[in-house]
ROVODO-61609 format. One record per atom (N, C-alpha, C): residue in three letters; x, y, z; residue number from 0; atom name. Coordinates in Angstrom, 1 decimal. Layout:
N
R,aa,c1,c2,c3,i,at
R,ALA,X,Y,Z,NUM,CA;
...
***
This chain:
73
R,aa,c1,c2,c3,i,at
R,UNK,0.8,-1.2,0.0,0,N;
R,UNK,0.0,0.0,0.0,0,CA;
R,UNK,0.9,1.3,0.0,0,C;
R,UNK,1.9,1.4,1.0,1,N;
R,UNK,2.7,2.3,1.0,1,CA;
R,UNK,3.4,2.6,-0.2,1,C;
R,UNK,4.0,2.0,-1.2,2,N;
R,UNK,4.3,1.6,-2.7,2,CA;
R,UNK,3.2,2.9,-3.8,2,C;
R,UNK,2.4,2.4,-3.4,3,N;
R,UNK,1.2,2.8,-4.2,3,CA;
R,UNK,1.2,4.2,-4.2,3,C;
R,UNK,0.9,4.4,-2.6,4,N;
R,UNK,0.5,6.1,-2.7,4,CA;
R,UNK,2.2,6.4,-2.9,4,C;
R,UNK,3.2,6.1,-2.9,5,N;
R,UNK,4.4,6.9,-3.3,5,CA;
R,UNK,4.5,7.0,-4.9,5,C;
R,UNK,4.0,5.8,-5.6,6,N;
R,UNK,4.1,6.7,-6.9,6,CA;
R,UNK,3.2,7.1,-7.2,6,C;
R,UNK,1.9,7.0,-6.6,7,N;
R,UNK,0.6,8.4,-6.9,7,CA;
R,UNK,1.4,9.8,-6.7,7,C;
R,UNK,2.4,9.8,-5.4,8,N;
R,UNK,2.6,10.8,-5.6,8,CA;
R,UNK,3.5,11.8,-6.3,8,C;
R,UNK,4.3,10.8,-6.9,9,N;
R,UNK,5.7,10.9,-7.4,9,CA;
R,UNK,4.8,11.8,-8.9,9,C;
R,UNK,3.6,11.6,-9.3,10,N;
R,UNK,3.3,11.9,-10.3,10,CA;
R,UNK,2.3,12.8,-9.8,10,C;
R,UNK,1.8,13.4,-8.6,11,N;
R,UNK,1.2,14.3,-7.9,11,CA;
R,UNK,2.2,14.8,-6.9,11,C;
R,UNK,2.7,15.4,-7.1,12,N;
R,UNK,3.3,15.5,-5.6,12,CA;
R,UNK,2.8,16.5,-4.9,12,C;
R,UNK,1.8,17.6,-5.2,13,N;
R,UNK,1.1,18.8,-4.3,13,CA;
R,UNK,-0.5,17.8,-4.4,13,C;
R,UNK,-0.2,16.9,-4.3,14,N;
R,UNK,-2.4,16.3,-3.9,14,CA;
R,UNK,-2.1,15.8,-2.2,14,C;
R,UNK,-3.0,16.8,-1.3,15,N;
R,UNK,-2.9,16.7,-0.2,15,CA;
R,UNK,-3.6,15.4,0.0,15,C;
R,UNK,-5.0,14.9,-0.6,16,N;
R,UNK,-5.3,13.9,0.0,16,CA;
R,UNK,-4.2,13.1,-0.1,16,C;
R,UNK,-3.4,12.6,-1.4,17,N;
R,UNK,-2.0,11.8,-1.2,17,CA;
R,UNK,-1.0,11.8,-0.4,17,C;
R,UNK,-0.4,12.9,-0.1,18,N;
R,UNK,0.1,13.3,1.1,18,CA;
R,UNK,-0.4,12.8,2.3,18,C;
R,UNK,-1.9,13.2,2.5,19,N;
R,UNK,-2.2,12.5,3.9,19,CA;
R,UNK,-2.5,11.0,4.2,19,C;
R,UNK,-3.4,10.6,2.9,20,N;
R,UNK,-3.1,9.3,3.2,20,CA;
R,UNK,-1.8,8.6,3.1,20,C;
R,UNK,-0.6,8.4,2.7,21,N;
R,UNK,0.7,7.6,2.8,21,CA;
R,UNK,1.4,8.6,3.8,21,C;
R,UNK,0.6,9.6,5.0,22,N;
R,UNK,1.2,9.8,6.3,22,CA;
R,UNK,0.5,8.9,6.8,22,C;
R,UNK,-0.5,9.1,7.1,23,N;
R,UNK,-1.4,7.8,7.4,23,CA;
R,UNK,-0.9,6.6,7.6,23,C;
R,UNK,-0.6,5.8,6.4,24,N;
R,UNK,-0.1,4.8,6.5,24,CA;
R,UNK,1.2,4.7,7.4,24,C;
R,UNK,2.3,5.5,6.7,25,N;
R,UNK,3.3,5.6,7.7,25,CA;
R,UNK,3.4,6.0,9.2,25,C;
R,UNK,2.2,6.6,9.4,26,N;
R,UNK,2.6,6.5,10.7,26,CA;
R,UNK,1.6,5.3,11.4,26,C;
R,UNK,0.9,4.6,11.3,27,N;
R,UNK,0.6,3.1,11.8,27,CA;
R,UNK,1.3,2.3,11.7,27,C;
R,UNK,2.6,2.4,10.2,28,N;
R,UNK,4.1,1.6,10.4,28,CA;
R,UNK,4.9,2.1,11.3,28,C;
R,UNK,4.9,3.3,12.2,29,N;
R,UNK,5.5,4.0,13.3,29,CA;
R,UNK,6.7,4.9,12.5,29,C;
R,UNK,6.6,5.1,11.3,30,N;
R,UNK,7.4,6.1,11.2,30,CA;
R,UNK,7.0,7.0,11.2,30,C;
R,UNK,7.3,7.5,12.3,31,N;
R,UNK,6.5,9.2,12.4,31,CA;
R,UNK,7.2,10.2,11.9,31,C;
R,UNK,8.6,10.3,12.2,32,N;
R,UNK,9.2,11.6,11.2,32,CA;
R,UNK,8.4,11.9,10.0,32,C;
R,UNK,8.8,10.8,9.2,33,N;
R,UNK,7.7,10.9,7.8,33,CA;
R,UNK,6.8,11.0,7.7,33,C;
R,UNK,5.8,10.5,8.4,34,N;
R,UNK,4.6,11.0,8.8,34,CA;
R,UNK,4.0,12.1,9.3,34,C;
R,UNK,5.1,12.9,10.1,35,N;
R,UNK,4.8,14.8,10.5,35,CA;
R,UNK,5.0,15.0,9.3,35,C;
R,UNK,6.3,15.0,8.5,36,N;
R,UNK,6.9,15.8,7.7,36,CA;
R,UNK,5.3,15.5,6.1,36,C;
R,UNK,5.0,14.7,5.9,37,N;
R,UNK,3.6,14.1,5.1,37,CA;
R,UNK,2.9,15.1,5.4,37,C;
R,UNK,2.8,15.3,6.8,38,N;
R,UNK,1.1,15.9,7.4,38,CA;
R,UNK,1.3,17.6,7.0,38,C;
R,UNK,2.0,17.6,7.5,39,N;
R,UNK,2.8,19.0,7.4,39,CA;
R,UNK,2.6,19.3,5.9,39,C;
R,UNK,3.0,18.5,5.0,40,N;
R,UNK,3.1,19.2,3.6,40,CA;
R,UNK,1.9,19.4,3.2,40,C;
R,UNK,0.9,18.3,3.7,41,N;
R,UNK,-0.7,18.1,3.3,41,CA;
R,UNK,-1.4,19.1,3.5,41,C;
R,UNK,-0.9,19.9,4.6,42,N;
R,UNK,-1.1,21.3,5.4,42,CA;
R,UNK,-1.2,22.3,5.0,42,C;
R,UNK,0.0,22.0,3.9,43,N;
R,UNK,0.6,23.2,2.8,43,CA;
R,UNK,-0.2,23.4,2.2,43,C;
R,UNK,-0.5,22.7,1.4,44,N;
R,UNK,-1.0,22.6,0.0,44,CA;
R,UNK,-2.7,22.6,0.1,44,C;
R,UNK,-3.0,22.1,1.5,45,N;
R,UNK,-4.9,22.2,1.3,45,CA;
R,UNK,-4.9,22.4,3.0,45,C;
R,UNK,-4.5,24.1,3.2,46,N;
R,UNK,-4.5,24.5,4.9,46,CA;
R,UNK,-5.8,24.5,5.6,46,C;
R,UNK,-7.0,24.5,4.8,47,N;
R,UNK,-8.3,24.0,5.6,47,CA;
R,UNK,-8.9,22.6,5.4,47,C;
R,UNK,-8.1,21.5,5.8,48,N;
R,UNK,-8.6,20.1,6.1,48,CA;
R,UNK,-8.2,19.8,7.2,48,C;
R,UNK,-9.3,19.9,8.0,49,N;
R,UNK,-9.5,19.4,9.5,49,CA;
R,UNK,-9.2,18.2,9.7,49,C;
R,UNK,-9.6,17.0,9.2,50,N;
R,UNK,-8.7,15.7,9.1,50,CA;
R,UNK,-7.0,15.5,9.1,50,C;
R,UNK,-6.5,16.7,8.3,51,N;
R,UNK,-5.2,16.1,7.8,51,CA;
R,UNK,-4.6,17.2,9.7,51,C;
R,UNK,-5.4,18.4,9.7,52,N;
R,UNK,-4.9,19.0,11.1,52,CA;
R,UNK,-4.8,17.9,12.5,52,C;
R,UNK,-6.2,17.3,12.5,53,N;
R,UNK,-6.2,15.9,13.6,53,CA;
R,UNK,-5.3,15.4,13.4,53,C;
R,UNK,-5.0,14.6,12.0,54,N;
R,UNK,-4.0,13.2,11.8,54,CA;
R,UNK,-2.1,14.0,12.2,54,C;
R,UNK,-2.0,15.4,11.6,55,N;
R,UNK,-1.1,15.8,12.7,55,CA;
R,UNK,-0.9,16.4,14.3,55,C;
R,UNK,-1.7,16.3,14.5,56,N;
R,UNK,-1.6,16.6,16.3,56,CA;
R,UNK,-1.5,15.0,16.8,56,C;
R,UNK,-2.5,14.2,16.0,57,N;
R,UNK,-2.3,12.4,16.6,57,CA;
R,UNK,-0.5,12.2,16.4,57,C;
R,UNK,0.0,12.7,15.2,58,N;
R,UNK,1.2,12.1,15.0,58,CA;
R,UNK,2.1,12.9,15.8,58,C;
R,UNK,2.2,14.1,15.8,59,N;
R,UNK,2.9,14.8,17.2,59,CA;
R,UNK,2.5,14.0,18.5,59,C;
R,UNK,1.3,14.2,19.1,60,N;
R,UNK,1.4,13.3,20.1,60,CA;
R,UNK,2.1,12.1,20.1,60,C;
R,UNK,1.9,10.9,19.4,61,N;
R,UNK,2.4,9.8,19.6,61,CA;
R,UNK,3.9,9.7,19.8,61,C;
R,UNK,4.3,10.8,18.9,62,N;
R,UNK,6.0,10.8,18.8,62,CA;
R,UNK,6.4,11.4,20.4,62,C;
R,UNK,5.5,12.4,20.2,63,N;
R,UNK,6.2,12.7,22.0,63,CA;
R,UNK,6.5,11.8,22.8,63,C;
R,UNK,5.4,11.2,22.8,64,N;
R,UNK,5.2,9.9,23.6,64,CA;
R,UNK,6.7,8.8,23.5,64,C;
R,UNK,6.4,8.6,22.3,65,N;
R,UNK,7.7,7.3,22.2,65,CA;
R,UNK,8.6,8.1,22.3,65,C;
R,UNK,9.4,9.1,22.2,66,N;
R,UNK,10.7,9.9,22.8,66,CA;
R,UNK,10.6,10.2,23.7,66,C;
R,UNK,9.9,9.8,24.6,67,N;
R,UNK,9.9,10.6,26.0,67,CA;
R,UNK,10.0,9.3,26.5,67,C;
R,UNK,9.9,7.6,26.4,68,N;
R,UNK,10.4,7.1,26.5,68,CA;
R,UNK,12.1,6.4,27.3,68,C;
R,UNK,11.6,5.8,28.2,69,N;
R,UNK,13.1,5.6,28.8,69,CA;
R,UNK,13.8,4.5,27.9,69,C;
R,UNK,15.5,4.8,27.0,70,N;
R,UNK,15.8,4.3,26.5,70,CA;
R,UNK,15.9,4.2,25.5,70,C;
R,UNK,15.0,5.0,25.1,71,N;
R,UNK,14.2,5.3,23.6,71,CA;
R,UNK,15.6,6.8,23.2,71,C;
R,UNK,16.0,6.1,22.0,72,N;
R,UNK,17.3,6.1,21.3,72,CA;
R,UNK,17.2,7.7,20.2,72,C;
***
């Protein structure tokens, strides 16, 4: 799936739904970097979608979370 939306986007690269969904994905595979940095763009390009604003505050939180972490590298 992740595959998919990377070359939707490779041939979209400003389509915020694209952007948000393969942050989406990535961040349920826990890579959150890439997943802010997704949400964030998605932000850019279409700044009144209230979904893609939630899906970045969930992914900020969560990352707090796992870096605040004892151990957590």
């Amino acid at each position: 799936m992740e595959g998919n939306f990377r070359r939707a986007l490779a041939v979209s690269p400003n389509n915020a739904e694209i952007l948000h969904n393969l942050a989406r994905v990535l961040f349920n595979l826990q890579y959150l970097d890439d997943a802010i940095f997704l949400t964030r763009r998605s932000l850019e390009v279409q700044p009144h979608d209230q979904s893609a604003w939630q899906q970045h505050f969930q992914v900020i939180s969560l990352s707090l979370m796992v870096h605040s972490r004892p151990g957590f590298n």
